[in-house]
Each structure stands twice: as C-alpha cells, then as structure tokens.
N, C-alpha and C positions, 0 to 999 in steps of 0.2 A: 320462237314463233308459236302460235297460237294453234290447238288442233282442236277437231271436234268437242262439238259443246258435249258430246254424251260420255266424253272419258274425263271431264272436269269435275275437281273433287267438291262433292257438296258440302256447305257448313252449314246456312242457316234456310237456302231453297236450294232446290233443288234445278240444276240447268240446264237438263235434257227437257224440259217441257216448259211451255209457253205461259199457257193459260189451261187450268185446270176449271173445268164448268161445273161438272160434280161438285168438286168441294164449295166453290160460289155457290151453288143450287144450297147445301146443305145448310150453309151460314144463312142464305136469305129464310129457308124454312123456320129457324127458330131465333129471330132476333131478339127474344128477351136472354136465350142460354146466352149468345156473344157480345152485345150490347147490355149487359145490366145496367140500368139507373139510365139508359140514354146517350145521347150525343157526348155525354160528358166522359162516357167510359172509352170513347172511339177517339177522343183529344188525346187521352191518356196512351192511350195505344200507340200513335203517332210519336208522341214525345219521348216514347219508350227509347224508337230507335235513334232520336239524338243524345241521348242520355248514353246509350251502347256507344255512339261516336265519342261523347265527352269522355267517356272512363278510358278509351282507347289512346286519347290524344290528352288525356292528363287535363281536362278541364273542355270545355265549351258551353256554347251561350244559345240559347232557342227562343223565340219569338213566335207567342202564339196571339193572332187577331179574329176576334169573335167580330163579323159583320153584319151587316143589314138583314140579307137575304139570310142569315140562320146557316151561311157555309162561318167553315172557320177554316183558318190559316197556320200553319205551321212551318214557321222556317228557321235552320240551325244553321252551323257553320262548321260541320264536318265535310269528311272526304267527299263524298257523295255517294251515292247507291251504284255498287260495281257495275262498270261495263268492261265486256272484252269484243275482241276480234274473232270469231270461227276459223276454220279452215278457207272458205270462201270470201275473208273481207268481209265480213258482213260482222256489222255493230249489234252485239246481243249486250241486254240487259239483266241484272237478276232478277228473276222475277217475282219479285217482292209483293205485287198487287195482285196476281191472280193464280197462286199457288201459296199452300202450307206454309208456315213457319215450321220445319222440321225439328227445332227446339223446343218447340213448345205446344203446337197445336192440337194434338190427342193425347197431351200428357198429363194424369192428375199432380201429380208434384209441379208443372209450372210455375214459375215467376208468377207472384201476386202485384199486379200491380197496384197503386197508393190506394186505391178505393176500396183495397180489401178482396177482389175479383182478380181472376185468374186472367195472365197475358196469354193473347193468341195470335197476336200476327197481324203486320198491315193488311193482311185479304179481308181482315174480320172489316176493315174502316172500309175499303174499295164496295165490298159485297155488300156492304150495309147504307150507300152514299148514291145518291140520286146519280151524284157525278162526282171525280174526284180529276185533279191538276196535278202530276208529278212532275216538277222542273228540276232539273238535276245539273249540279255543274261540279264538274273533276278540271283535274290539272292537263287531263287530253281532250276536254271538250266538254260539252254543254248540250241539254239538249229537256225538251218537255213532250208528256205523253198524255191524252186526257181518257179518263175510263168511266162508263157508263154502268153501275151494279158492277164492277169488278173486270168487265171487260172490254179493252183497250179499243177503242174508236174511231184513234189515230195509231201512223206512225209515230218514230220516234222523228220529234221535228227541230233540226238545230237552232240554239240560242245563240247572240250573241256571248260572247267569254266577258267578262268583266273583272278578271283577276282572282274571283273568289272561287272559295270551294263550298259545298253544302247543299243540302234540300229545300225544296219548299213543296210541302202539300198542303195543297189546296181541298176541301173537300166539302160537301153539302148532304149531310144525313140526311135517310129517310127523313119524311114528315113526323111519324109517330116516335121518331127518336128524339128531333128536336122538341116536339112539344112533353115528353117524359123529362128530360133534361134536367135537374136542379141544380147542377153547379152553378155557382156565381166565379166572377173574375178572381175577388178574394179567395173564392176554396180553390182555385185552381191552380194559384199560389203555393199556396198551404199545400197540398198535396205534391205540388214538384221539388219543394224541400226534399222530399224524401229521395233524390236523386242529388248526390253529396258533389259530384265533379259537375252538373249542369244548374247554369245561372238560366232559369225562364224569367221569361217578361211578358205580363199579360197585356194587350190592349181591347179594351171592349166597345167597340164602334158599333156594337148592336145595335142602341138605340138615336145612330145618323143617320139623319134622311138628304137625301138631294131632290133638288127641282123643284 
C-alpha cells in the first residue's frame, strides 16, 4: 500500500512538491542559458527522456512531429511518466513539468545533450512553452495534463487506454525560441543517432496548411 508522497524515495524529481515557481521564474529569466540555439534544443530535451525509456527497456521507438502552428510533438513508446496512489487515494504524478531534474539541473558535469549543450530537465521545455500537452498512458491507466509556462492548468484528466504504453508531449515554444530555431528535420535525425537504443522518426508538417 501506498504512503505519503513525502517519505518516497526521489530519483529523478522530487515528490513531496507539486509545482516548483521559483525554479519556472528562474528558467523563464534566462532563456538563452536553457534553450541555446532555440526550440530545437527543448525537442532535444523531450526526446532525452524517451531515449532514458529506450536504454531501460533495451530498445524504443519516438516520434517527433514538427507542425503548422510551430508546437512540435513528441511521442515514444515507453512505460510512461510514473504515477502512484498517496495515502488518501489520490493519483499523484512525478512531477517532471514543474520541478528540477534532480540529475541534472544545477550540475556542471550534466549530460550533454547531442547539440553540444548541457541536459536540464523537461521543466526547462514546460517553462520555456507558451503551452505544453502531457498525455501519459501506463498499464494502470492513462491520463493528459495541459501546462501554461510550466504551470499545470488542468487536472489530471482520464484517457481512454488503448493497450499502449508511453508519452506524448505536446509543446508550443516561446515565440523567440521558434523563430531562433535552426534545426531542420534532417539534423534532427542526425542528432538522435547519438542515442544508440532509440529509433526517432521525424515528420515535418510545418509547412501544411488547411482550409
């Protein structure tokens, strides 16, 4: 049985706390330190932690869609982002969008992600995103959360299950990050090579219109 979220052991967040504003406030102050080169460094960031799922489970597959509107898509096919039970029945999440990466956030040694720049954590993508879509399905359930700059908007609201497991984030950078941006679909390729257990597949629907 399940007890207090504040005597559970932290790995990679920490799950005595929700939403952290200070650290959002801090990431939104300097987004050239946590976004270098743009939206294309906050895809990276994203893809980071299906690539953590792939090494986990000995292989997986990620799916990133560049759209119209300048959000992009990220969906893999791992476990999904842990949820438990409290003491009370109540569904907590880790909180991955609006608190630290404890592995990496204030640490000069970090993981470099493929562009050369230091990894910091999905909060950097939440904090830095006009709006961002976490849909999450596990094997006890399913469920999507929408967050505005990093801070959660909605509950958590159930999906249907569909048999799978994995994530999909949804996200829509800053303006000035989309238009800094110079990855192309091709580099974005080239750069997930360097994650040896994850097969990405790019689709670039940027330049479709409807209506």
């Amino acid at each position: 049985m399940d007890i207090s979220r504040a005597s559970w052991r932290n790995t990679t967040h920490d799950w005595a706390g929700a939403v952290d504003l200070d650290h959002l406030a801090r990431i939104r102050r300097n987004p050239a330190a946590f976004a270098p080169g743009g939206a294309g460094h906050l895809i990276l960031e994203v893809v980071a932690y299906a690539a953590d799922e792939a090494e986990c489970n000995d292989g997986g597959r990620c799916v990133v869609t560049l759209l119209p509107d300048g959000s992009v898509s990220v969906a893999d096919d791992g476990r999904g982002t842990d949820t438990r039970l409290d003491e009370h029945g109540q569904v907590v999440k880790k909180p991955i969008m609006a608190s630290k990466d404890l592995r990496f956030f204030d640490f000069p040694e970090a993981q470099l992600l493929p562009d050369g720049h230091p990894r910091r954590g999905m909060s950097v993508v939440a904090a830095l995103s006009e709006w961002l879509v976490h849909t999450n399905r596990r094997q006890d359930g399913a469920w999507t959360q929408r967050y505005e700059h990093g801070v959660p908007v909605t509950g958590l609201e159930p999906v249907a299950g569909d048999g799978t497991t994995g994530t999909v984030v949804h996200f829509c950078p800053d303006e000035p990050l989309r238009a800094a941006s110079g990855l192309t679909a091709g580099e974005l390729v080239r750069l997930a090579m360097s994650w040896r257990d994850l097969t990405v597949e790019v689709k670039d629907r940027s330049a479709d219109r409807t209506g």
